[in-house]
Each structure stands twice: as structure tokens, then as C-alpha cells.
C-alpha positions in Angstrom: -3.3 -13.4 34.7 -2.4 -12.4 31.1 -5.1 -9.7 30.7 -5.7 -7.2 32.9 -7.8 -4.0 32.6 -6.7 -0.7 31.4 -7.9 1.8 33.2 -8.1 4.6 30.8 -9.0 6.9 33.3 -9.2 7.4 37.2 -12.9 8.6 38.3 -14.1 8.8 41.8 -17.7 8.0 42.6 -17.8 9.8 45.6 -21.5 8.6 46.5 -20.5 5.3 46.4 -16.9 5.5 47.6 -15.5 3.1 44.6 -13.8 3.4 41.6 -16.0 3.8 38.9 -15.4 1.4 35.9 -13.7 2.2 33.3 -15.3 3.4 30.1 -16.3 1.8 27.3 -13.6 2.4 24.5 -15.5 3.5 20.3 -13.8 5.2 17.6 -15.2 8.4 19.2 -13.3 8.4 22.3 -10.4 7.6 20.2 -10.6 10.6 17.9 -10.9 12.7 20.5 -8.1 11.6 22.0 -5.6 12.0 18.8 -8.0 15.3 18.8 -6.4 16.2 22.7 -2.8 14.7 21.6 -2.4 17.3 18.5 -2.3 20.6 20.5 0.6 19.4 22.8 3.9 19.7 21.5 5.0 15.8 19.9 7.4 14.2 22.4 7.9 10.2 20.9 7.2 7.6 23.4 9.9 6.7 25.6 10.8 3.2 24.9 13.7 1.5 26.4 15.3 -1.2 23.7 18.2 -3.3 25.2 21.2 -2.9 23.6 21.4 -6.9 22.6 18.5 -6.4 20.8 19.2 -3.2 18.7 22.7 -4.9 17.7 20.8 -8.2 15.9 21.4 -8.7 12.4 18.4 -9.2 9.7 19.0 -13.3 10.1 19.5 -12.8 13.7 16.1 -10.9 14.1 14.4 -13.6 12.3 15.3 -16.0 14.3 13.2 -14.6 16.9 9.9 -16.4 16.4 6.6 -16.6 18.2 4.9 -19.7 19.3 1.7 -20.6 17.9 0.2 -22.6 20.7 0.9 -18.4 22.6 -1.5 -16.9 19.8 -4.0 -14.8 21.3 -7.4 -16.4 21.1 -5.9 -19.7 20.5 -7.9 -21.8 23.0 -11.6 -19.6 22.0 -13.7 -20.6 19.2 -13.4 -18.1 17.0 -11.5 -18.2 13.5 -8.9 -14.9 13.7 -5.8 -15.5 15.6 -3.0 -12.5 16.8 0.6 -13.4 16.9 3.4 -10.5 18.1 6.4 -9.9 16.7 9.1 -8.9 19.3 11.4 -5.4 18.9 14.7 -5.6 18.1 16.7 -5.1 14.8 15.4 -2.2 12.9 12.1 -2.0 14.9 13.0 0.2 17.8 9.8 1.1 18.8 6.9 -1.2 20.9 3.3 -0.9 20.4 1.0 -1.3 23.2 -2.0 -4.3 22.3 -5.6 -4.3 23.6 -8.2 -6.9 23.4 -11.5 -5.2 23.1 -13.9 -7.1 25.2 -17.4 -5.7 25.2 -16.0 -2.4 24.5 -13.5 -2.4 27.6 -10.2 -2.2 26.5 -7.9 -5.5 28.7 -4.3 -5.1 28.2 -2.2 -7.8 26.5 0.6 -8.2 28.0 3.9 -9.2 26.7 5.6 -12.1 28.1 8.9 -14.0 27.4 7.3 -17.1 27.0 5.5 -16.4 23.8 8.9 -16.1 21.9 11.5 -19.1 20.6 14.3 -17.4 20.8 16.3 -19.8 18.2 20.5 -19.5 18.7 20.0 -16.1 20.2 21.7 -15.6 23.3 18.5 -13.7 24.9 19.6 -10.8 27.9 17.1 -8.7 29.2 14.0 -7.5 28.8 12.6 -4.0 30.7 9.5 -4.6 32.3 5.8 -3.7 30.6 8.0 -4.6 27.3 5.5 -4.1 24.1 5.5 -5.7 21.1 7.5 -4.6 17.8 3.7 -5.7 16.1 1.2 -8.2 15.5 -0.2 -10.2 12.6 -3.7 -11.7 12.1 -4.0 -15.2 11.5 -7.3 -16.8 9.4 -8.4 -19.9 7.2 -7.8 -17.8 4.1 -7.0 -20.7 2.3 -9.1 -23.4 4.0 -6.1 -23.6 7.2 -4.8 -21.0 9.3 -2.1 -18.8 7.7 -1.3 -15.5 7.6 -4.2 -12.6 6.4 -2.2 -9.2 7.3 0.6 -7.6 9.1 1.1 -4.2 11.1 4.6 -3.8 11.4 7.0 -0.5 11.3 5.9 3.0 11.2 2.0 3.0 10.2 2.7 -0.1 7.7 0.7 -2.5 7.4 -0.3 -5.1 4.4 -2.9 -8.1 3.4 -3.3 -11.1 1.7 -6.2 -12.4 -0.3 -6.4 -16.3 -1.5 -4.0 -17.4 -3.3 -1.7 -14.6 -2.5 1.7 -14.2 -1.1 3.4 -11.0 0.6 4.1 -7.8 -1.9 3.2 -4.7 -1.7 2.3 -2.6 1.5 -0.2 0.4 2.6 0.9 3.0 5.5 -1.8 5.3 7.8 -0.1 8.6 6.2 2.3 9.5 4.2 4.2 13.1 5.3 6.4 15.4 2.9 7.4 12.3 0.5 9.9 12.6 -2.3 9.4 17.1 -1.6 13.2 18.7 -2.3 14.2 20.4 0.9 12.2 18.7 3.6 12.6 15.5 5.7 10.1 12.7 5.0 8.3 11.9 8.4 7.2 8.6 9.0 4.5 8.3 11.8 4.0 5.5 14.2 1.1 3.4 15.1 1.6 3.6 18.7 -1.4 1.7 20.2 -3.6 -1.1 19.2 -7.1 -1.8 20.1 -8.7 -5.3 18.6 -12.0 -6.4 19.1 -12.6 -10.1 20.0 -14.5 -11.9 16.8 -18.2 -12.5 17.7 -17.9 -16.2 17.3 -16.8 -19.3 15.3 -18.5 -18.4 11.9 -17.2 -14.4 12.8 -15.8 -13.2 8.7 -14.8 -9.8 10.0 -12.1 -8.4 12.1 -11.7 -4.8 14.2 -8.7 -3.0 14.3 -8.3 0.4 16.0 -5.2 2.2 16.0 -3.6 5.7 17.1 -1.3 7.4 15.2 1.5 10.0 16.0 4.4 11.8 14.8 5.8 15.0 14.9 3.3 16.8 12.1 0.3 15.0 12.7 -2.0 12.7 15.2 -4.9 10.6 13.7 -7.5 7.9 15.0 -7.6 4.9 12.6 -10.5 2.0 12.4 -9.9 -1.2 10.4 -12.8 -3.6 9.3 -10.9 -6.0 7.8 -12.9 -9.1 5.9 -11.2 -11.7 4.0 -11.6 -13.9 1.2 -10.7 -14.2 -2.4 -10.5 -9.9 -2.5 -9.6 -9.2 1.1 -11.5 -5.7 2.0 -9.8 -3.3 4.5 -12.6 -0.6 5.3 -10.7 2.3 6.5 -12.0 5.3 8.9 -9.7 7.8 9.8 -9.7 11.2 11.8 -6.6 13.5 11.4 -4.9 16.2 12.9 -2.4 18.3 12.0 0.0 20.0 14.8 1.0 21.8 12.0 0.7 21.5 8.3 3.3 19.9 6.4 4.1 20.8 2.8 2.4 17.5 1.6 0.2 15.3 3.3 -0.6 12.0 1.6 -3.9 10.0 2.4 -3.9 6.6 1.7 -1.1 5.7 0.6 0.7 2.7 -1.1 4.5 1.2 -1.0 5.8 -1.1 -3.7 9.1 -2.1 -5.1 9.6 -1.9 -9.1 13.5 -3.2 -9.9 12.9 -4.4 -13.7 10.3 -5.4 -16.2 9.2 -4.6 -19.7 10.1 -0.8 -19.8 13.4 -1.6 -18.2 16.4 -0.4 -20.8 19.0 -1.1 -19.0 21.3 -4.1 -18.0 20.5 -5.7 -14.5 23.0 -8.5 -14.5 20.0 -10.5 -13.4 18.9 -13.9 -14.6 15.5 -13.3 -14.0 13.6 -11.5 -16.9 11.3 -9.0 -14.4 11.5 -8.1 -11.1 8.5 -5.9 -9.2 5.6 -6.1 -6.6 3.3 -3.7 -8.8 3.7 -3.1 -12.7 1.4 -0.1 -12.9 -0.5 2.5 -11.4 -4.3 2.1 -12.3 -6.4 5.5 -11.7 -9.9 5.7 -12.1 -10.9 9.6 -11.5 -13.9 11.6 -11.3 -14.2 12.3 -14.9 -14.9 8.5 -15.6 -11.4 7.8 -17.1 -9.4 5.1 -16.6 -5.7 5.6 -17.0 -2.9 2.9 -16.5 0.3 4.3 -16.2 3.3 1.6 -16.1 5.8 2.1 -13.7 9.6 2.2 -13.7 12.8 2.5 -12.3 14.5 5.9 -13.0 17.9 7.0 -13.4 16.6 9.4 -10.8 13.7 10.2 -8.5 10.8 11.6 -9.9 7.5 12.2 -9.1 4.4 12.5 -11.0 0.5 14.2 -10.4 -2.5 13.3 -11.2 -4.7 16.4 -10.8 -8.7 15.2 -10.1 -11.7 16.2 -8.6 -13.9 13.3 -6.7 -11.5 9.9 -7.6 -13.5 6.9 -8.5 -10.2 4.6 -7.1 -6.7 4.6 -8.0 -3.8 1.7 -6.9 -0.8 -0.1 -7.7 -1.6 -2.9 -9.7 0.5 -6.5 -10.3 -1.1 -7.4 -14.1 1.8 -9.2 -15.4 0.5 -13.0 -13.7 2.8 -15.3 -15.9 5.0 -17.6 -14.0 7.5 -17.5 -17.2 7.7 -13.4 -17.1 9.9 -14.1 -13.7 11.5 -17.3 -13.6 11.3 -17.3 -9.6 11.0 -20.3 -7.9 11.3 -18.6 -4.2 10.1 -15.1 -4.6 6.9 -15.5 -7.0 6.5 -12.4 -8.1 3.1 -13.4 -10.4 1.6 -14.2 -7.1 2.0 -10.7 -5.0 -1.3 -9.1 -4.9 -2.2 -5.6 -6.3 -4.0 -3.1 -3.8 -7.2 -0.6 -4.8 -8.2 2.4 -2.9 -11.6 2.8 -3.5 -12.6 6.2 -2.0 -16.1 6.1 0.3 -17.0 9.7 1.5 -16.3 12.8 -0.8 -12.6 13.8 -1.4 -12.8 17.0 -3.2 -10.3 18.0 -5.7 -6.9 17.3 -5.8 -4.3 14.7 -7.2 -3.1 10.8 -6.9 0.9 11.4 -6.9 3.2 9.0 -7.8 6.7 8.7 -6.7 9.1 7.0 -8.6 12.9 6.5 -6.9 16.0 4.7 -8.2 16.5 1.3 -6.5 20.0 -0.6 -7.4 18.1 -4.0 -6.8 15.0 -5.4 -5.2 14.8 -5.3 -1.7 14.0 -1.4 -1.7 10.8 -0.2 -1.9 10.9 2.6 -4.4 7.2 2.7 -5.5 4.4 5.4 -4.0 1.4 6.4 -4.4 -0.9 8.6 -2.4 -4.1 11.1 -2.3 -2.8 14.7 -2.0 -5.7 17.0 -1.2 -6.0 20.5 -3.0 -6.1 22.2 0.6 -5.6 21.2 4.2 -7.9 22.6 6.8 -6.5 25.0 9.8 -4.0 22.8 12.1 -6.2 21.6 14.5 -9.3 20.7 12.4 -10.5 16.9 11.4 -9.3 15.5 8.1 -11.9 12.9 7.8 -11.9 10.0 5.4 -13.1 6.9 4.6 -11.6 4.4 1.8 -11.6 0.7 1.0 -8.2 -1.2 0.3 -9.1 -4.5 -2.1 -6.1 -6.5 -1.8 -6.7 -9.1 -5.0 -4.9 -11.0 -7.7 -7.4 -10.0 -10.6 -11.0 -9.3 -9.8 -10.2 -5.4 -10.3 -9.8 -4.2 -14.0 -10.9 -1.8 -16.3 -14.2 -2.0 -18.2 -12.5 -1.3 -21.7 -9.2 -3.2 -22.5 -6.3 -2.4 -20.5 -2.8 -2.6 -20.6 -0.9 -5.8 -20.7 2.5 -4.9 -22.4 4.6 -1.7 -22.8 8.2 -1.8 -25.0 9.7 1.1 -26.6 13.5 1.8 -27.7 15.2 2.3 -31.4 15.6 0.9 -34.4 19.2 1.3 -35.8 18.4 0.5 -39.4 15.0 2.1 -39.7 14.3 5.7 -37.9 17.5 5.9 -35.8 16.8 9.4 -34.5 12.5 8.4 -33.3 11.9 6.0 -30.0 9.3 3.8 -31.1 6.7 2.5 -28.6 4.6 -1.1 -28.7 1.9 -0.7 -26.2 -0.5 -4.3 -26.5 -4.3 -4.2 -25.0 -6.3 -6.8 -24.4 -10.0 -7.7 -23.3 -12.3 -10.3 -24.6 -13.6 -7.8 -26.9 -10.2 -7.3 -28.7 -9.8 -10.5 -28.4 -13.0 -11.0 -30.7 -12.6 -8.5 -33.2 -11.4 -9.6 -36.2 -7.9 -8.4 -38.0 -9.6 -6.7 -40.6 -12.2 -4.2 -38.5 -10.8 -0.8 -38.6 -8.9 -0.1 -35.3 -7.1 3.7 -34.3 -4.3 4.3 -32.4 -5.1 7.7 -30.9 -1.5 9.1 -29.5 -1.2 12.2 -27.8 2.4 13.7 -27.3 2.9 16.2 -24.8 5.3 19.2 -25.0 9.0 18.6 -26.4 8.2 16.1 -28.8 6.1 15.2 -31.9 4.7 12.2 -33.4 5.8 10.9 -36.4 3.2 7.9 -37.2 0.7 5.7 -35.3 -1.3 2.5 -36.3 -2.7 -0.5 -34.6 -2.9 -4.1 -35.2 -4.4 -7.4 -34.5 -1.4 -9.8 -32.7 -2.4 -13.5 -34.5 -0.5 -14.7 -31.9 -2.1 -13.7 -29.3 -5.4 -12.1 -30.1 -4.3 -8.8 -28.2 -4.3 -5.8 -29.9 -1.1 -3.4 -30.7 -0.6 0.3 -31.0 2.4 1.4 -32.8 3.7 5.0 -33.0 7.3 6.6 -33.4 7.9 9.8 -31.8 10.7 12.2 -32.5 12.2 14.7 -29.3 13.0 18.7 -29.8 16.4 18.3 -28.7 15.6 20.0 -25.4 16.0 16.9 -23.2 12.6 17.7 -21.5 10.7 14.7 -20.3 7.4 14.2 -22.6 3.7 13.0 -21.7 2.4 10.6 -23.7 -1.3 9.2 -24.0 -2.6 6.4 -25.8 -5.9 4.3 -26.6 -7.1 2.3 -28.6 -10.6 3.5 -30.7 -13.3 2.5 -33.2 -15.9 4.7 -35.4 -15.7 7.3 -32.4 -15.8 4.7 -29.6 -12.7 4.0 -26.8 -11.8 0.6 -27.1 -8.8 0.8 -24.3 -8.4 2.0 -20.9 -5.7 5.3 -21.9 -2.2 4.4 -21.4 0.1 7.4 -20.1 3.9 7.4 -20.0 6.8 10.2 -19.3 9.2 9.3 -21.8 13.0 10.9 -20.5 14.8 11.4 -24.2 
């Protein structure tokens, strides 16, 4: 038998003389658990990973596939499928899966026979093996492919149509990018999925529990896909103790080059990146887009609010010419929104920023720090939605499309001058002779010299220009810009550090 049931725990019904069933699993008994888990000391699952397995290169691990005619669910009529990927390589940790079938949790087992095993000479395998994850399979794009992935850590990421793999989310992000202190990275350890309803089902349940050294957490996932795949998250938290940061919601990208890239790449490609900028929409109303890049070194960058409205890392540039890819298609990666549900209180979207010599690190995050943690111990309850979408999200105003900035040698030498072009079908209707303000703002260690604005004939955006000239301190400088007319924002505002 491939399923069989986990008993979650032993009961004795002593009028009867039999075991009693076992109970039905909800996102209650889950919570308590993680609730249970956080005051014991952390001690990491013990999981036994063959040697043969650990040694296997990158190509070697990919080899490794699973066979779609093993998917689970592949013989019931219902349109979400689960495939496992096995451990090995760098994913030294297993996951235990359950199928949730009228709320009783039945084990799914792994077995050799789900995996191809390609030109790898396989050795063996401990008994009750786990998996190194799973992926969920759906008609996204009218035949079954790929909707999402959890995989690693607490990773996991989604597709929407149309889409190919970018950018990732994680459960939790602990004590990132904070001088003096380890990042943690917590692990999904357990996996509970309920069985779709039925052949026109449009919704998938995921239940997850989380734990690493700092924290503990219950995790739901209503996952619905379509043209903006929706991830409905619920999560409980606990804190063993309280680390310096604690980041909710968080967001993974990678950002090698683009348009506020000065430096040579040696790359043939003209931009390279999974997300172009971090959108914020906070609790004042105010949209802000603030283009990312790849600095000389780490930094990292609040944004202080009170109630956010939504905030993620966006992919706007969607020309195939802006990245000459043939193979990695960087216009087709999807951007990710955090749309908060229940009430977050005051406190700030971060954003980390860390150098990356070339693409294949993630350098990009971007998380929900609260103002104030409760005692370790106590719930940290929240509820968010991830849209995973190609362009459905934007702005009400114009937004952002281009940002450029460097010197003139012939004309202002000693000022860094900035191009920053909106757009919106507004802008893209007002004529080149309406009155149209650049309104700059320039932080601390700078000062502007001159802005304006202009109608591009070319392409019916709109341009800000403005030339700014640095103190000499070598401080890094804020700068805001927007576009306005007669007293009215025409823009979304557009915020930069500039490093002189």
C-alpha cells in the first residue's frame, strides 16, 4: 500500500478496548503544535543522507528526475498533481508529505520507483527516506505544467500564465543582512496537502510546519491559479527567542545588471535581473517605486510605515530586446505582491541589496519588519496574499519605466544627472505643451541644481530631468521624484540612494 495512516497520536478507548482513531488534522491542531514545539529547546531533525548522494554535482543532481505517470493523484479526476523531488546535492534535509483525506492526515510514502535515476550510479537509500520537496502540477496554460515549487529552507515560488521561473518567497526571514549575527534559515519540515474536491476543483491546500533554532510557526497555503496566481497565506509564529530581526513575508530575487548599472559586466546581454524594482504601497496612500541595484557593497534600506497597503518586487521592464535571452527570458519572470489582509501595525518593508559577481545569486530581499515583537512565546499572527503576475499590478498614477543617471564630461562635470521616464495612458495623452513639474527632493549631503520635465515624441512617456551636486562628504543621498500638474501628482514617487 502506498498510503498508510499517520497516527498522530496513541489514545486508548478503554470502554471499548480499541484504538481510537486518529484525529482529524485543521490549522488549529497545527498551531498548537508549533505552539508546543517553541518552548523545547530546537534540536534539527535527524536525517540520514547517504554519502553518494551528498557528493552529486549540480548536473548530477538534476539528473535525478521523477516520473510523471508516479505523480500523486495521477489516476483521480481531479486537476492538481504533486511530484517529489529527491534529497541529495545541496538539499540535505527530507520533508515528510501527507495527503489530507477528509481531514485525516495518510502518509506518502517515498519509494525508489518514482525516480529515473538517469547515468547515476544509485546506492542506497535509508528506510522511511523523505523527499527533498514537491511541486504542484495544473492546466495553467490549458496542459499540465508546473504552478509552484517548495523546495529548500521555507522557499517556495509560483507561476501565473504565461510565466516562467524567477523570483522566490520564503515562510520567514531571520536576522538578514544585520552586522554581527548569523542569518538563520528555517525549514519547512512537514507537509500536509488536501486532496482537490473534484475535476472542476481551482484551489489547492497546503499546510506546512516550520522550525529552526529562533522560531516555530504553523503555515496554511490556498493556492488558486490563473492569469494572477493568488497564494492566501495564514501563519502562526513563535518565537523560542527573539531574534534581532524578524522578517514576515518575505521576497528573494536576483538583480545582476540593468538600466542603473554603471559598470562593465563583460556580458553580451544588455540587462540581467528577476525583479527591476521594489513597488511599496503604504498606509499613507503612497506609492513609491524604488529601482533596484547591484552595489559595490551590501546595503540595506527601510521603509518606516504604519498599516502597508502592499509592497513587492516587481519585473516592469517586459521587452524581449531589453535582454537578448533566448534561454533564460528574463521579460517573462513574474513579479510577486504582498498584499497585507489582517492589521500589521507600524513598522517598515526593508530592503536588502548585496553584491552578486554574476547571476546565479540571489542578492535581492525584501521583507515586513514589525515595530515590536511580542514576549517569546506569544502568537505572531498574520495573514497576506502573494499575486504572482506579469502585469495586472501597477500603480494608479504613472509609474516608473526607466531610470539612467551618470555625467556629462563637457557640460556639468562635477553634477550626476538623472533621467527618470513615466508613463501611463494619461501621460501618454497629454500634450507636449501642457505644463508638467518635476518635483525633486534631495536628501542630506547633496543639493539640487535644476529640474524639468518633458514630453518623449518618441515614445509618448514623460521625462524628469534634474542634476544634483554632492557635499563632498561621500554620504549616500535620498532622492524623491514625481511628476505633477497645477497641484496634482501625476507619477507614482520614485526614490533612489545615490552613492557619490
Amino acid at each position: 500500500m502506498r498510503r498508510g495512516l499517520v497516527i498522530l497520536a496513541a489514545l486508548t478507548a478503554a470502554a471499548a478496548g480499541k484504538a481510537a482513531p486518529a484525529p482529524t488534522f485543521d490549522f488549529d491542531v497545527l498551531s498548537r503544535r508549533a505552539q508546543a514545539m517553541a518552548h523545547q529547546p530546537y534540536h534539527r531533525r535527524a536525517v540520514v543522507i547517504p554519502e553518494w548522494l551528498k557528493k552529486l554535482s549540480y548536473d548530477q543532481y538534476r539528473d535525478i528526475r521523477f516520473k510523471p505517470p508516479e505523480s500523486w493523484w495521477n489516476r483521480d479526476p481531479v486537476p492538481f498533481k504533486l511530484q517529489f523531488f529527491h534529497p541529495g546535492f545541496i538539499y540535505g534535509s527530507t520533508v515528510k508529505m501527507y495527503e489530507l483525506d477528509d481531514g485525516r492526515p495518510v502518509l506518502i510514502p517515498f519509494e525508489r520507483k518514482m525516480f529515473d535515476y538517469g547515468h547515476n550510479k544509485a546506492g542506497d537509500l535509508p528506510p522511511d527516506f523523505g523527499f527533498g520537496g514537491f511541486r504542484i502540477h495544473y492546466p495553467l496554460n490549458h496542459v499540465l505544467d508546473e504552478l509552484g515549487v517548495f523546495q529548500g529552507a521555507s522557499y517556495f515560488r509560483f507561476l501565473c500564465r504565461r510565466a516562467v521561473y524567477g523570483l522566490s518567497a520564503r515562510g520567514i526571514a531571520i536576522n538578514t543582512a544585520v552586522p554581527g549575527k548569523d542569518e538563520e534559515f528555517p525549514d519547512f519540515t512537514e507537509f500536509w496537502v488536501q486532496k482537490p474536491s473534484g475535476p472542476t476543483a481551482n484551489e489547492i491546500l497546503v499546510y506546512a510546519l516550520l522550525d529552526g533554532p529562533s522560531v516555530t510557526g504553523a503555515y496554511r497555503f490556498a493556492i488558486d491559479p490563473g492569469a494572477d496566481t493568488v497564494v492566501r497565506v495564514r501563519a502562526v509564529i513563535y518565537c523560542r527567542s527573539n531574534p534581532a530581526v524578524l522578517g514576515l513575508a518575505p521576497l528573494t530575487s536576483m538583480y545582476w545588471h540593468g538600466k542603473t548599472s554603471n559598470f562593465e559586466t563583460d556580458d553580451i546581454r544588455p540587462e540581467v535581473h528577476d525583479s527591476d524594482g521594489l513597488m511599496i504601497h503604504n498606509g499613507a496612500d503612497e506609492w513609491l517605486w524604488r529601482p533596484l541595484t547591484n552595489p559595490a557593497i551590501s546595503r540595506t534600506m527601510s521603509f518606516s510605515d504604519d498599516d502597508p497597503k502592499g509592497f513587492g518586487l516587481l519585473q516592469r521592464e517586459r521587452r524581449y530586446e531589453a535582454y537578448q535571452d533566448l534561454e533564460a527570458v528574463y521579460q517573462l519572470r513574474p513579479s510577486a505582491w504582498v498584499e497585507p489582509v489582517n492589521h500589521w501595525g507600524p513598522g517598515a518593508v526593508r530592503l536588502v541589496e548585496l553584491h552578486t559577481p554574476n547571476e546565479t545569486n540571489d542578492n535581492i530581499v525584501a521583507f515586513w519588519v514589525p515595530a515590536t515583537l511580542p514576549p517569546a512565546g506569544e502568537p505572531i499572527e498574520i495573514e497576506y496574499n502573494i499575486h504572482w503576475f506579469m502585469d495586472q499590478i501597477r500603480p494608479p498614477l504613472g509609474y516608473t519605466v526607466n531610470t539612467r543617471y551618470g555625467k556629462s564630461h563637457f557640460w556639468e562635470p562635477e553634477m550626476e544627472r538623472f533621467v527618470i521616464e513615466f508613463d501611463s495612458p494619461e501621460l501618454q495623452h497629454l500634450g507636449a505643451n501642457e505644463r508638467v513639474d518635476a518635483d525633486v527632493t534631495v536628501g542630506d549631503g547633496a543639493m539640487l541644481v535644476h529640474a524639468d520635465a518633458m514630453k518623449n515624441p518618441f515614445t509618448g512617456t514623460w521625462r524628469a530631468f534634474f542634476a544634483v551636486k554632492d557635499d563632498g562628504s561621500g554620504r549616500p543621498v535620498e532622492l524623491r521624484c514625481r511628476l505633477r500638474r497645477q497641484g496634482h501628482d501625476l507619477t507614482e514617487v520614485w526614490t533612489y540612494l545615490w552613492q557619490p
